[in-house]
N, CA, C and O atoms as CSV, one atom per row, in Angstrom:
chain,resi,resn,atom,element,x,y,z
A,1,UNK,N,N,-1.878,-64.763,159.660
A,1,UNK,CA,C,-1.393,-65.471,158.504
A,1,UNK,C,C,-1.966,-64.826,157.258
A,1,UNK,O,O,-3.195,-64.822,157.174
A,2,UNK,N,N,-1.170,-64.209,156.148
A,2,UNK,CA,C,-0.985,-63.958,155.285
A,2,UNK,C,C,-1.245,-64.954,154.249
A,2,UNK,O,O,-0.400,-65.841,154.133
A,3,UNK,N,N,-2.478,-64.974,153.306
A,3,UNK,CA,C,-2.581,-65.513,151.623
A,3,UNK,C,C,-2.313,-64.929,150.869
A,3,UNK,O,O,-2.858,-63.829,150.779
A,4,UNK,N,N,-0.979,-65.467,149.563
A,4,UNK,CA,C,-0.897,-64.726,148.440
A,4,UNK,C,C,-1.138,-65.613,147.723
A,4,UNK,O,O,-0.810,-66.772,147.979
A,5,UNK,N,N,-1.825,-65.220,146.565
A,5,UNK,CA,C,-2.193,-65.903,145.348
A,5,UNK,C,C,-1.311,-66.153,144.517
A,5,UNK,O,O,-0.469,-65.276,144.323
A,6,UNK,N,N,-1.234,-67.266,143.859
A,6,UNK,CA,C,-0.099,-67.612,142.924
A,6,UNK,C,C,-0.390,-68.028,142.059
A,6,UNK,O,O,-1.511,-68.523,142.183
A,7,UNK,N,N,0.087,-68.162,140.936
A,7,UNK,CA,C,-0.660,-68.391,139.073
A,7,UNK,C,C,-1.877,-69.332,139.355
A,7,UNK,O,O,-3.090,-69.157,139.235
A,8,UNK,N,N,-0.727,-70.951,139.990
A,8,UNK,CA,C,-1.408,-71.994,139.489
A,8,UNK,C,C,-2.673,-71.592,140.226
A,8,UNK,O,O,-3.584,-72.084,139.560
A,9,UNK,N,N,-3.242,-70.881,141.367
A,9,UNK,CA,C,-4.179,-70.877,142.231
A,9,UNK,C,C,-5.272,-70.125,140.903
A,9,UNK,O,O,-6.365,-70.582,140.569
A,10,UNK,N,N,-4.727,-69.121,140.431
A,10,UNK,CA,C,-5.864,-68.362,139.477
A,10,UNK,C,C,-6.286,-69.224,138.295
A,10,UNK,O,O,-7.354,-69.180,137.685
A,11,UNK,N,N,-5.106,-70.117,138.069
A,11,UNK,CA,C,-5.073,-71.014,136.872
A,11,UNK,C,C,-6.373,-71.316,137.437
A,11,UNK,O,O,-7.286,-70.502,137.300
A,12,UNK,N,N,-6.565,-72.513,138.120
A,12,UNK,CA,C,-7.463,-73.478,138.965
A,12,UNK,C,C,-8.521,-72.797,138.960
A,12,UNK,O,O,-9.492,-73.120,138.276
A,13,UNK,N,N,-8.487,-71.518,139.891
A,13,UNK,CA,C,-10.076,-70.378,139.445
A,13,UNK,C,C,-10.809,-70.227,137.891
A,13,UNK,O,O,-11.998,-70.291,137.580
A,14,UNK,N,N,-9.918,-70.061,137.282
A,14,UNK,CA,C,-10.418,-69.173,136.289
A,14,UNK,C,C,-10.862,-70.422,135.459
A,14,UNK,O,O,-12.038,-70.371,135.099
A,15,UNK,N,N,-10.139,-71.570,135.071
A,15,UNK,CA,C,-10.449,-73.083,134.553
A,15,UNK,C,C,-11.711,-73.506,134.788
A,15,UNK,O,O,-12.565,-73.816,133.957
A,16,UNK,N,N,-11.801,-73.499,136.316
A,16,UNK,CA,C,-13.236,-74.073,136.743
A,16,UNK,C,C,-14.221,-73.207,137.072
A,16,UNK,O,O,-15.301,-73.664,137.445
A,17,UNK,N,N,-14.002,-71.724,136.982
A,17,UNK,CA,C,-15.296,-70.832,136.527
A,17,UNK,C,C,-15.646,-70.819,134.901
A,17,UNK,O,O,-16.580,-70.107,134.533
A,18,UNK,N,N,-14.981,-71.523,134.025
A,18,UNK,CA,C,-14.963,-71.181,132.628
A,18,UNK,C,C,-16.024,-72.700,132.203
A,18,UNK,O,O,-16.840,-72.821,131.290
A,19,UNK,N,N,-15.699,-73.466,133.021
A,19,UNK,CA,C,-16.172,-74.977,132.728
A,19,UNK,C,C,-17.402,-75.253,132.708
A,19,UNK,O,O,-17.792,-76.139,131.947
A,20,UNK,N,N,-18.011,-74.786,133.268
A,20,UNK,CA,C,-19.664,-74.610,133.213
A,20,UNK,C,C,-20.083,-74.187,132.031
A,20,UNK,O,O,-20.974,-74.782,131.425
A,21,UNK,N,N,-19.380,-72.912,131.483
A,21,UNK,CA,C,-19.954,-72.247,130.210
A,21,UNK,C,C,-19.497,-73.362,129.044
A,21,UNK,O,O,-20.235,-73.735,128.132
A,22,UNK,N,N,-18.183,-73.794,129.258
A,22,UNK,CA,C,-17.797,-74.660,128.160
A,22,UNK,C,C,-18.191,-75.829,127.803
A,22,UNK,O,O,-18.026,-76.539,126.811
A,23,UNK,N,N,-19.064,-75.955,129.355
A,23,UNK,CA,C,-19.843,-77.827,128.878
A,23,UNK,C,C,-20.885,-77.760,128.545
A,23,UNK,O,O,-21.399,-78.824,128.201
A,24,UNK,N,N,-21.877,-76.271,128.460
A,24,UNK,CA,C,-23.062,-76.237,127.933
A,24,UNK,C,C,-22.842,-75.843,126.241
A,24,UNK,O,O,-23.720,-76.029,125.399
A,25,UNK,N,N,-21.745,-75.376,126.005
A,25,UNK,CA,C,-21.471,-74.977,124.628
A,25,UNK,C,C,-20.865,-76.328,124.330
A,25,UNK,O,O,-21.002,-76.221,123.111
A,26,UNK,N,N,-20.438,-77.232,124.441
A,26,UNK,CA,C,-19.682,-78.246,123.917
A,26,UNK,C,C,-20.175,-79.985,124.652
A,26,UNK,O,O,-19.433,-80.828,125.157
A,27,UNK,N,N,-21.928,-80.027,124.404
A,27,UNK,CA,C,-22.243,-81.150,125.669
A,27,UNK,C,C,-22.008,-82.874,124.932
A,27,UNK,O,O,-22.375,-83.924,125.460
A,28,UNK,N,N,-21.434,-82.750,123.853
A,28,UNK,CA,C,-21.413,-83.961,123.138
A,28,UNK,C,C,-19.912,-84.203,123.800
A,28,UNK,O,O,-19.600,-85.382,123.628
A,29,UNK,N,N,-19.006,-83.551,124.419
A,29,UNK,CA,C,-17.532,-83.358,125.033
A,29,UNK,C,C,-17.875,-84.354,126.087
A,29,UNK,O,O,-17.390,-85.485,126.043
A,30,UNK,N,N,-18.507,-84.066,126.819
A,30,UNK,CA,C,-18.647,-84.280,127.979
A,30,UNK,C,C,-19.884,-85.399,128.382
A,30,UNK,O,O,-19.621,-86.073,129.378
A,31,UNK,N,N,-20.868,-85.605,127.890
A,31,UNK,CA,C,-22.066,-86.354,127.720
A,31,UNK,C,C,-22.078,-87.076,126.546
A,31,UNK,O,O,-21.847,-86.638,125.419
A,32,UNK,N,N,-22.456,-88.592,126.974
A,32,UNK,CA,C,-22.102,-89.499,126.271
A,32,UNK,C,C,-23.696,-89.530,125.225
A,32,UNK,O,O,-24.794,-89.622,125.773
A,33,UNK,N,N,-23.601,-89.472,124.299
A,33,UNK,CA,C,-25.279,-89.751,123.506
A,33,UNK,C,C,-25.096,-90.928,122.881
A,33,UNK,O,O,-25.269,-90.575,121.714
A,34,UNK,N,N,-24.866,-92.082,122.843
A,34,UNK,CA,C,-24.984,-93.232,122.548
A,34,UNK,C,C,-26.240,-93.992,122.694
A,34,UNK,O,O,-27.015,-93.669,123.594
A,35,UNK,N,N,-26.612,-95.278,121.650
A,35,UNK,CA,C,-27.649,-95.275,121.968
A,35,UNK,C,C,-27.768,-96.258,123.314
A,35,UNK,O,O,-26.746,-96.620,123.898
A,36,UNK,N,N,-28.860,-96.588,123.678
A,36,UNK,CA,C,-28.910,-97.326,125.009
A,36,UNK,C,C,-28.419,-98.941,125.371
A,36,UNK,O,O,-29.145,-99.574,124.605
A,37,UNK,N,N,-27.892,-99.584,125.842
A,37,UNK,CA,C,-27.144,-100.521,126.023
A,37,UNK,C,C,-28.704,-101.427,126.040
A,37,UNK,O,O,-29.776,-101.089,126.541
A,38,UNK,N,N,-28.326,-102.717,125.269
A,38,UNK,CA,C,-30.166,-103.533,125.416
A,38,UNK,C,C,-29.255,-105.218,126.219
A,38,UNK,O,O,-28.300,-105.834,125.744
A,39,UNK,N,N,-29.846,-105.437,127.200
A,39,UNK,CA,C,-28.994,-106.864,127.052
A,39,UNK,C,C,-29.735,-107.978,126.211
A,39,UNK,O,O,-30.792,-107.592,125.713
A,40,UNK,N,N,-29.421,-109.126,125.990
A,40,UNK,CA,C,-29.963,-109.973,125.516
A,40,UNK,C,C,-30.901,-110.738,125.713
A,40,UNK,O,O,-31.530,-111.428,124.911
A,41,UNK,N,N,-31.036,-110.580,127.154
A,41,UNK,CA,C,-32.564,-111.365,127.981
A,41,UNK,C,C,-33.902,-110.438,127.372
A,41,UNK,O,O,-35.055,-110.866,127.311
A,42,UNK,N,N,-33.428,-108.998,126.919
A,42,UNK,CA,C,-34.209,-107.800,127.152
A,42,UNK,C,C,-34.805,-107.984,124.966
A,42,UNK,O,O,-35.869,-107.671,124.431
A,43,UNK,N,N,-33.721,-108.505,124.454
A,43,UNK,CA,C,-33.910,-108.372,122.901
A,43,UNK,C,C,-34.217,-109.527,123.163
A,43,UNK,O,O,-34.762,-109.040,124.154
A,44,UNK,N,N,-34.433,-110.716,123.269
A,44,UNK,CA,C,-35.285,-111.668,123.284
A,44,UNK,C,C,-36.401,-111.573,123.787
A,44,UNK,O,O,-37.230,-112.018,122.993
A,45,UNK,N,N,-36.947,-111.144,124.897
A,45,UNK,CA,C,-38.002,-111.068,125.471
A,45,UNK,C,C,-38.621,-110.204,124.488
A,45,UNK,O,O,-39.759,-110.670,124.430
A,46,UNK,N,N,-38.559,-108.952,123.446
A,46,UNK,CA,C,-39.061,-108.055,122.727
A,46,UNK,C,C,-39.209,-108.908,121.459
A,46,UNK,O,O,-40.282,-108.756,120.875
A,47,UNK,N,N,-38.315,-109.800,120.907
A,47,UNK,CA,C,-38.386,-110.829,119.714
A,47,UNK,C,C,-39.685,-111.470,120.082
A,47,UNK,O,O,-40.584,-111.336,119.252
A,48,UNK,N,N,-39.964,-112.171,121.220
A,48,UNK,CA,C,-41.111,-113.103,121.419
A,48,UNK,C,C,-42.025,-112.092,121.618
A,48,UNK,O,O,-42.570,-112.007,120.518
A,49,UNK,N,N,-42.544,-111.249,122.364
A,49,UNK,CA,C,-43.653,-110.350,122.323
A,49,UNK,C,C,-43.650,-109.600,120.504
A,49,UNK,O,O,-44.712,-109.185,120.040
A,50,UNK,N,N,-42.438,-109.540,119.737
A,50,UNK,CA,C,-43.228,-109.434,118.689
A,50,UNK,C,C,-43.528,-110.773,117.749
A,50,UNK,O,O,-44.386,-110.676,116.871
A,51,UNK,N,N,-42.904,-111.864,117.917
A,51,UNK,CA,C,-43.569,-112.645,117.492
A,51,UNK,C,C,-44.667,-113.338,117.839
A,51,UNK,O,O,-45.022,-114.297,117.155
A,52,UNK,N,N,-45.300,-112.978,118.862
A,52,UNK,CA,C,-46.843,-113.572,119.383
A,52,UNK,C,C,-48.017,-112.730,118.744
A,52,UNK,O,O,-49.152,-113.040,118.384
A,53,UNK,N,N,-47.096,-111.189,118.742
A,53,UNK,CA,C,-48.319,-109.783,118.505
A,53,UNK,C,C,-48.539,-110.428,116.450
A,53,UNK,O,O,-49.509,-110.337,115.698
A,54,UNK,N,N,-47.194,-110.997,116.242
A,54,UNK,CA,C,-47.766,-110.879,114.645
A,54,UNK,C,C,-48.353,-112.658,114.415
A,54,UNK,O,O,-49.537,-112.757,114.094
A,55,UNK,N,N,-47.747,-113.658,114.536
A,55,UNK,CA,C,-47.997,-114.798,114.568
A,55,UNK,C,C,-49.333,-115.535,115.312
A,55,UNK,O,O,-50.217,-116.111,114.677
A,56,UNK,N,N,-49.307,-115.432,116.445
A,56,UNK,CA,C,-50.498,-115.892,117.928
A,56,UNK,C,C,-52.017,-115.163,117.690
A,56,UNK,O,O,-52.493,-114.179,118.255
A,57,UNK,N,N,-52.356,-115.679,117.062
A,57,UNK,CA,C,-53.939,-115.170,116.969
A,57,UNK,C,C,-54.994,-116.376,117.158
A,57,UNK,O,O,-55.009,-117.557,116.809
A,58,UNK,N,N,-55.899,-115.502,117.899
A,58,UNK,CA,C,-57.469,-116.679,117.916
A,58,UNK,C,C,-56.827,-117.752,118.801
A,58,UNK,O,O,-57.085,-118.942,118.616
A,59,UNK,N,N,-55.943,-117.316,119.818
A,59,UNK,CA,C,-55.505,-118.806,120.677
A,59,UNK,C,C,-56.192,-118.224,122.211
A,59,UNK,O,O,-56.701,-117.109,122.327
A,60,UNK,N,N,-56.097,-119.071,123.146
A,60,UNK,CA,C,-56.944,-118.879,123.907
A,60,UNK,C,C,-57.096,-117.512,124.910
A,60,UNK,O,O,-58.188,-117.056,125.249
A,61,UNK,N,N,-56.126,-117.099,125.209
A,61,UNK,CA,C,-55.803,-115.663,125.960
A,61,UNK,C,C,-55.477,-114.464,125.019
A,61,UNK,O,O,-54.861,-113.496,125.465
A,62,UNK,N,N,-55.957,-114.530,123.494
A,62,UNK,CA,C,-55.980,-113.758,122.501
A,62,UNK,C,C,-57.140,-113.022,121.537
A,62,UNK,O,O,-57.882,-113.585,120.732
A,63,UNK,N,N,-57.075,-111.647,121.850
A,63,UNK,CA,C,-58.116,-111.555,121.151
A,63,UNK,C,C,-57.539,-110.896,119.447
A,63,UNK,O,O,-56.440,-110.343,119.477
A,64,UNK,N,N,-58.076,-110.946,118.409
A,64,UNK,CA,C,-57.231,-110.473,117.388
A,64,UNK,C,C,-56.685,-109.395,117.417
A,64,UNK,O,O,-57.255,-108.305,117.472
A,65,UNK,N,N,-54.690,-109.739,117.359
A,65,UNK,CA,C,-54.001,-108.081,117.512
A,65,UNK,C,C,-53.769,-107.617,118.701
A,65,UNK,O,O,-53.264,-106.500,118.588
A,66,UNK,N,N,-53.891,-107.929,119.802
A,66,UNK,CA,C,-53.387,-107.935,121.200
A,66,UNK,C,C,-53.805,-109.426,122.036
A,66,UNK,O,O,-54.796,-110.116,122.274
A,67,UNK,N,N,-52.522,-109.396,122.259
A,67,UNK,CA,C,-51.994,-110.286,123.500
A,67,UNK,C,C,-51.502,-110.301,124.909
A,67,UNK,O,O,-50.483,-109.865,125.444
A,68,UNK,N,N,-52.781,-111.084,125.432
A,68,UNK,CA,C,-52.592,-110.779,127.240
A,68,UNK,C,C,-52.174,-112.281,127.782
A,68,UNK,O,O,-52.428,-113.300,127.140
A,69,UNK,N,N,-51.679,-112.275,128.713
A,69,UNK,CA,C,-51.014,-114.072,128.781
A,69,UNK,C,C,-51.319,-113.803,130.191
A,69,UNK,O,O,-50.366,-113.027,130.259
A,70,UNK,N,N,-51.911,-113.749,131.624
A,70,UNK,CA,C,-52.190,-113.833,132.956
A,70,UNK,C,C,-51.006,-114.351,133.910
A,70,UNK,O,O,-50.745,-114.088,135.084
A,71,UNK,N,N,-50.338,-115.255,132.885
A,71,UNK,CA,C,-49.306,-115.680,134.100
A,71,UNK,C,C,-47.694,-114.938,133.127
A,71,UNK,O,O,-46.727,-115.675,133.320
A,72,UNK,N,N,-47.508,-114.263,132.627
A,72,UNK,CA,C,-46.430,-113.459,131.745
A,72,UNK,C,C,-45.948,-112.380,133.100
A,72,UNK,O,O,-46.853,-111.806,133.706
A,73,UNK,N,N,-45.161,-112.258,133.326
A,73,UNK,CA,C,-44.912,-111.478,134.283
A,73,UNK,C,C,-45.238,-109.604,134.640
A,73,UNK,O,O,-44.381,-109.136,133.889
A,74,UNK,N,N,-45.732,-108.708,135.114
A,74,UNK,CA,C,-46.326,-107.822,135.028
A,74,UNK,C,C,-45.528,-106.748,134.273
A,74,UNK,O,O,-46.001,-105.780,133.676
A,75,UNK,N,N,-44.173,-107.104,134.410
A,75,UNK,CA,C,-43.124,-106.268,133.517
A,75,UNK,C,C,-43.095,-106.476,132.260
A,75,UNK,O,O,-43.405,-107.628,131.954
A,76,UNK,N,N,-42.765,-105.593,131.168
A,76,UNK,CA,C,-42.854,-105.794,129.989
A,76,UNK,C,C,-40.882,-105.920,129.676
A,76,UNK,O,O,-40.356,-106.339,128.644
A,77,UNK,N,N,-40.194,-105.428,130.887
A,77,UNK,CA,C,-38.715,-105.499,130.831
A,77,UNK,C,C,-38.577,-106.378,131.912
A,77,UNK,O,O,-39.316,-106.656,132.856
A,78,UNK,N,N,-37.199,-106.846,131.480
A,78,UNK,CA,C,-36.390,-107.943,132.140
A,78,UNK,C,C,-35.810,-107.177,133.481
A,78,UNK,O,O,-35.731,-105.950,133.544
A,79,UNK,N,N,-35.500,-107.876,134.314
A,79,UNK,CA,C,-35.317,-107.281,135.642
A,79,UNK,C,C,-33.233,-107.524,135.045
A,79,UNK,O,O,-32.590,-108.548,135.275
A,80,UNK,N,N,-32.820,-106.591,134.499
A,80,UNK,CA,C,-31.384,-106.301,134.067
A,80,UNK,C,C,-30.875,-104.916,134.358
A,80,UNK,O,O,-31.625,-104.008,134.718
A,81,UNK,N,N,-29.360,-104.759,134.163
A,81,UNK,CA,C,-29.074,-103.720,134.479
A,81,UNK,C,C,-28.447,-103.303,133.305
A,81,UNK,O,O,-27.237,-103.280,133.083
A,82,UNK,N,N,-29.562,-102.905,132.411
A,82,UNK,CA,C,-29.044,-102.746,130.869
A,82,UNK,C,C,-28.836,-101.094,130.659
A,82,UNK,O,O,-28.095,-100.747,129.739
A,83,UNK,N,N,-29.298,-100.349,131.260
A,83,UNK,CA,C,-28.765,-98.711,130.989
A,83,UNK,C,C,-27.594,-98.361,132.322
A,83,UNK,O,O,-27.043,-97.260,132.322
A,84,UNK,N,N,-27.364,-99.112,133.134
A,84,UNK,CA,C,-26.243,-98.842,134.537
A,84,UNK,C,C,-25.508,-98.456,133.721
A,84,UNK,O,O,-25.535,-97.276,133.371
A,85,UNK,N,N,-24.520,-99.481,133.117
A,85,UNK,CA,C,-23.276,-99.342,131.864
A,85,UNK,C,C,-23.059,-98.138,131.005
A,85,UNK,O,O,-22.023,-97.538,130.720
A,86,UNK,N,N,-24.484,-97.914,130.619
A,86,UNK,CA,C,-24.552,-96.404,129.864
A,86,UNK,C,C,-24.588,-95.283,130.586
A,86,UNK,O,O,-23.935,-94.264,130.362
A,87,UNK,N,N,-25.497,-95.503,131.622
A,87,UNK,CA,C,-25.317,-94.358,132.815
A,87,UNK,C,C,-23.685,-94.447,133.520
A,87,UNK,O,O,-23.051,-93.445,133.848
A,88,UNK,N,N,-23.304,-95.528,133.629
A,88,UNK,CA,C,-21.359,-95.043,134.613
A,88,UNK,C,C,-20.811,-94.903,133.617
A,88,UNK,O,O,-19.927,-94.163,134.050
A,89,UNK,N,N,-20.473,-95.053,132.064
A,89,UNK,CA,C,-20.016,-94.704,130.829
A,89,UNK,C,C,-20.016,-93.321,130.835
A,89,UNK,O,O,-19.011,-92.619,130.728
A,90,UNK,N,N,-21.752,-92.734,131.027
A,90,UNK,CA,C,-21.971,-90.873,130.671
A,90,UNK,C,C,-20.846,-90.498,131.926
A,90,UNK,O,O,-19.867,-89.807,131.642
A,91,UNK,N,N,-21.058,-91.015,133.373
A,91,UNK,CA,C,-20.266,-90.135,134.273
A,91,UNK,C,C,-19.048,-89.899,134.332
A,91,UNK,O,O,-18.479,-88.854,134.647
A,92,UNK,N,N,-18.399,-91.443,133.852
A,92,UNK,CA,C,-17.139,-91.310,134.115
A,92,UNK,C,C,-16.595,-90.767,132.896
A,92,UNK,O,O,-15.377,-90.601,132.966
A,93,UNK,N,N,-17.256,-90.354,131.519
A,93,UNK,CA,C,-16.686,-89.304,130.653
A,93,UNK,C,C,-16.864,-87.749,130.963
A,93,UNK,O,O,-16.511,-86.846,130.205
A,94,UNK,N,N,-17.292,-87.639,131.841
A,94,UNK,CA,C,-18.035,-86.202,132.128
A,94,UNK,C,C,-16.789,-86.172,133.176
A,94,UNK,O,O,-15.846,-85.384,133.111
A,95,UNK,N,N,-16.994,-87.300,134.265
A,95,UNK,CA,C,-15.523,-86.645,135.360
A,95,UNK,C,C,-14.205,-86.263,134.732
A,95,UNK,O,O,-13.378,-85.424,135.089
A,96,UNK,N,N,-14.219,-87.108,133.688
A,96,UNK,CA,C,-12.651,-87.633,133.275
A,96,UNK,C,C,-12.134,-86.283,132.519
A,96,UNK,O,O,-11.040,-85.740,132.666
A,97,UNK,N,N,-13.465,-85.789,131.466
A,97,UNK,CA,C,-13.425,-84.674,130.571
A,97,UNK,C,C,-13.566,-83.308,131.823
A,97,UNK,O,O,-13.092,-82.290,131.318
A,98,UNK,N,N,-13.877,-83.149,132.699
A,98,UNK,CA,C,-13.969,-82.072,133.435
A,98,UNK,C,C,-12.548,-81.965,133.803
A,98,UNK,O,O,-11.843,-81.000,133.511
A,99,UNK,N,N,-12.021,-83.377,134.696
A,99,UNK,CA,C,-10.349,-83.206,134.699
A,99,UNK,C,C,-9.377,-82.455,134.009
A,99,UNK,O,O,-8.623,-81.507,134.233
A,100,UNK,N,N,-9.660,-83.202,133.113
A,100,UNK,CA,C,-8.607,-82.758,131.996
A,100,UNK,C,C,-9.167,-81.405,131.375
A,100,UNK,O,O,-8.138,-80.740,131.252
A,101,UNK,N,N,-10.030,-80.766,131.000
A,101,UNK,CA,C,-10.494,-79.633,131.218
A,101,UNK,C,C,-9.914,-78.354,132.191
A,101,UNK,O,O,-9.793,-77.168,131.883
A,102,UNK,N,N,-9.584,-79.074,133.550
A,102,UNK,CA,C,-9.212,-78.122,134.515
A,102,UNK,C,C,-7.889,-78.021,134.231
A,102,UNK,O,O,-7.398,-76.905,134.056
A,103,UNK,N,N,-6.993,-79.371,134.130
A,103,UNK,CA,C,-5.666,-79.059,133.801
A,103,UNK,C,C,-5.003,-78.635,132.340
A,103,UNK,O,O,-3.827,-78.355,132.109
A,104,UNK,N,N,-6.323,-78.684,131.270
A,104,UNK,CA,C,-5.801,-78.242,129.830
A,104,UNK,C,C,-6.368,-77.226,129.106
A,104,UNK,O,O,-6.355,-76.891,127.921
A,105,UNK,N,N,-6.811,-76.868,129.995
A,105,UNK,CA,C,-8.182,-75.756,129.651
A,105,UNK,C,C,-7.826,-75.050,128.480
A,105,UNK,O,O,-8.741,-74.951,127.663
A,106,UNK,N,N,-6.443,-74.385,128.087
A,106,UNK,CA,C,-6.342,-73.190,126.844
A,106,UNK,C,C,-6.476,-74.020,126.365
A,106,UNK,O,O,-7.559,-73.970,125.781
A,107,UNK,N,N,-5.499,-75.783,126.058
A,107,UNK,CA,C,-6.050,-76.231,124.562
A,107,UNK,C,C,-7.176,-76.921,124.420
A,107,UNK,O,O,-7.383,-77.270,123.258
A,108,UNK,N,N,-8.050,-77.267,125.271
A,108,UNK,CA,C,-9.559,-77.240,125.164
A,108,UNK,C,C,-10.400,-75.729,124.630
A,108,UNK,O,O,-11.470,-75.825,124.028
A,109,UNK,N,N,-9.948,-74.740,124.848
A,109,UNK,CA,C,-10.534,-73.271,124.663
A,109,UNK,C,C,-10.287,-73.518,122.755
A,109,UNK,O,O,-11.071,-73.490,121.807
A,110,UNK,N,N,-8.752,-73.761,122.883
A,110,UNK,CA,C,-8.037,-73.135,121.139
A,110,UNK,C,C,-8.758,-74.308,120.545
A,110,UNK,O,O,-9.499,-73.890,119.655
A,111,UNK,N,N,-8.864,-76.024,120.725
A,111,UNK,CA,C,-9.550,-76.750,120.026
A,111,UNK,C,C,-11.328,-76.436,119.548
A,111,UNK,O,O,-11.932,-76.709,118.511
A,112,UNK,N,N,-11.881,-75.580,121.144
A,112,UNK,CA,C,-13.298,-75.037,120.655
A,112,UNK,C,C,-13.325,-74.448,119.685
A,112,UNK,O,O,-13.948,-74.972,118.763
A,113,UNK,N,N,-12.746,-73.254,119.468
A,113,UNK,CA,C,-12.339,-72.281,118.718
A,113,UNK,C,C,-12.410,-72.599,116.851
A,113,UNK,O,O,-13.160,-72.287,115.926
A,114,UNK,N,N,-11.125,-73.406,117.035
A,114,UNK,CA,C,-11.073,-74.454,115.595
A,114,UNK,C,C,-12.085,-75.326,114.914
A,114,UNK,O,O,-12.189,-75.543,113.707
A,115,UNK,N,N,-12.999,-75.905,116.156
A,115,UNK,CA,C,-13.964,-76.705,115.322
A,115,UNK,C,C,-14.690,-75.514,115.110
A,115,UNK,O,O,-14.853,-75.146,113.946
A,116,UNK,N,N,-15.183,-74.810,116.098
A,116,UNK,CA,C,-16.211,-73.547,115.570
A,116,UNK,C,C,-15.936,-72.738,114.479
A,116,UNK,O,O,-16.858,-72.057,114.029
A,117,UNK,N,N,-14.722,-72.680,113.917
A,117,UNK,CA,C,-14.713,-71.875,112.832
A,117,UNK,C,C,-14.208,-72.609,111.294
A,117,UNK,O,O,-14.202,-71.993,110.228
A,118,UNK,N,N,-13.774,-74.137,111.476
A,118,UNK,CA,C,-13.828,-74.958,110.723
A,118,UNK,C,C,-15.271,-75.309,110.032
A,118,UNK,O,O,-15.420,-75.357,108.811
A,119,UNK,N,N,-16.067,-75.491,110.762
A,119,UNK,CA,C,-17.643,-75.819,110.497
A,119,UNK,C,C,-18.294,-74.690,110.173
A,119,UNK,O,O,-19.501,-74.720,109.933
């Protein structure tokens, strides 16, 4: 049995040997930098630890300017899944942008091109 190569096959090669170079030159494309997802159990719990650190002094498990509480739980974070969201957000823009990458690759190339010489 005989293989001959046919466009779309080189297309497919040459796309996804190019993609590596193009996601380290272009990682804001592909990688999400947002800032970190906080839930609300997590910004409350940080509201009250700073309102004890500035307010709570000279009380009994306090010495001035730090606060230790014995029964406060050993975590300083909430047991949440407050960066998951941001972490399956980064991947599934990275899969989605690699996709479409493989199947649009010149006008991903000609759009690089344009911002790079626009800026």
């Amino acid at each position: 049995m005989k293989y001959t190569f046919e466009m779309q096959h080189m297309y497919f090669f040459i796309t996804t040997a190019i993609l590596p170079f193009f996601r380290l030159k272009h990682q804001s494309w592909f990688i999400s930098d947002g800032e970190p997802v906080v839930s609300y159990k997590q910004k409350a719990l940080d509201l009250h630890h700073q309102d004890l650190a500035q307010n709570h002094k000279d009380r009994k498990w306090t010495s001035n300017g730090v606060y230790t509480n014995p029964f406060e739980y050993t975590s300083v974070d909430t047991m949440s899944h407050d960066n998951m969201s941001e972490w399956l957000y980064s991947i599934a823009k990275s899969v989605i942008m690699s996709i479409l990458f493989i199947f649009f690759g010149p006008i991903f190339i000609v759009i690089g091109i344009y911002v790079k010489y626009k800026s």
